[in-house]
N, C-alpha and C positions, 0 to 999 in steps of 0.2 A: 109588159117588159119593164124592166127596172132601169133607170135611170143613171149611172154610176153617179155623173158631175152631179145630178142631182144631189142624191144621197150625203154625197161629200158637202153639199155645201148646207144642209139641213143638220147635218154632225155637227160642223162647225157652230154653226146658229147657236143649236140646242145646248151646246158646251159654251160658249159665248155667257146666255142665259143663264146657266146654271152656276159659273166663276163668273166672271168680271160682272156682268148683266146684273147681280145682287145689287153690286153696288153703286153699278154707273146708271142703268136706267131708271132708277126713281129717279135721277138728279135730272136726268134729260129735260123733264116734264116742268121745270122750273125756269123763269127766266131767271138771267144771273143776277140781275140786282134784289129779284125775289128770295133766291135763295141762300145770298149772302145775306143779304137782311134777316133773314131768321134766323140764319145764326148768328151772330148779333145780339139780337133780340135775345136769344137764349146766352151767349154769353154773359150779358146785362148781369140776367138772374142770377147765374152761377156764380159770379165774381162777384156780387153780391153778399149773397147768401156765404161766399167763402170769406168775404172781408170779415162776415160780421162773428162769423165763428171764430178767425182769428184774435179779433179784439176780444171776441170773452173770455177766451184761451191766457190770452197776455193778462187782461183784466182778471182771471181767476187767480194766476199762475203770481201775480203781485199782490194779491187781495190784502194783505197784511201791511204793505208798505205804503197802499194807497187808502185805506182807513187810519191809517197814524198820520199821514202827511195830507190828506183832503182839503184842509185847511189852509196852508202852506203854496198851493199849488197854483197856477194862474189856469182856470177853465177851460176859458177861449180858448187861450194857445193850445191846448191842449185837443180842446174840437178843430180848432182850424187845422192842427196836424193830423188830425183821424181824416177829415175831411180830403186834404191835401193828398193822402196818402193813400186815401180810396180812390179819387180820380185821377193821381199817376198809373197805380193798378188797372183799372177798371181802361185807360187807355191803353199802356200795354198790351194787356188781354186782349183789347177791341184789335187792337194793329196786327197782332200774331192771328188772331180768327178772323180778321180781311182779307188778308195774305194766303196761310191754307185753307179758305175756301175757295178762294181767288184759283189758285193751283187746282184744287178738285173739280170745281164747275169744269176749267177745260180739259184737264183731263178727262173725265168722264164724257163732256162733246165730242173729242175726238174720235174716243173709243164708240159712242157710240153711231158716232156718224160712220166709221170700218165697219160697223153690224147693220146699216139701214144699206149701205153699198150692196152688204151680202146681200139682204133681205131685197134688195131691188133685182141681183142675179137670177135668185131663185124663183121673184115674181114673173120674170121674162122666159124662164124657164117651162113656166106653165101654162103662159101666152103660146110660147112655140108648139107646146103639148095641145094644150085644144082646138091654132088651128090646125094643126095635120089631123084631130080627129073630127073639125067639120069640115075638112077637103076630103075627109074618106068617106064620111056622109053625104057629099052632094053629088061626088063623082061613083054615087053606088056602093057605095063598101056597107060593110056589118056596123050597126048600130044597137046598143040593146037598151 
């Protein structure tokens, strides 16, 4: 015999899994300073890796004005403003990917904490299902 609530709440699960489940439960599995720290970590690169594309960008897009003038130029100030202006960015970036992951870690606890309540319903559901099938076993009933 078929279980309606059951059923109903195995739907739910399984749709759970399939939408939001994508995205919230690989986060479950991380503590949150883990998994902010990786990202992080990969923000690093990325804002990195962009800084430095930018400067060659700037650097290609003047290439003419900074071979006529190389001479003329004061270096340092020049590194110290690259530098300067990498680690305003590179903070930035860090404070914006603290924050939405900050946000997404709980988000996704939430949600997934609503999905282990289901998952605890339906494991109770199958406790009630096997004892009435060994109180039909012991008091006699059909077993196969």
């Amino acid at each position: 015999m078929l279980n309606e609530e059951k059923v109903k709440v195995m739907t739910r699960l399984s749709m759970y899994e399939h939408r939001e489940g994508r995205k919230y439960l690989p986060v479950s599995k991380y503590y949150r300073s883990d998994y902010i720290g990786l990202a992080l970590i990969k923000n690093f690169f990325l804002v990195t890796i962009g800084y430095v594309l930018i400067l060659a960008g700037v650097a290609a897009y003047f290439a003419e004005y900074l071979m006529d003038n190389i001479h003329k130029m004061n270096l340092v100030n020049l590194g110290v403003y690259a530098v300067l202006g990498y680690v305003g960015m590179l903070i930035f970036y860090s404070v914006l990917t603290y924050v939405q992951y900050s946000i997404r870690y709980y988000r996704a606890k939430k949600s997934v904490k609503e999905y282990y309540i289901e998952l605890t319903k339906l494991e109770k559901m199958y406790e009630r299902e096997e004892k009435k099938a060994a109180g039909r076993t012991k008091a006699g009933g059909y077993r196969k």
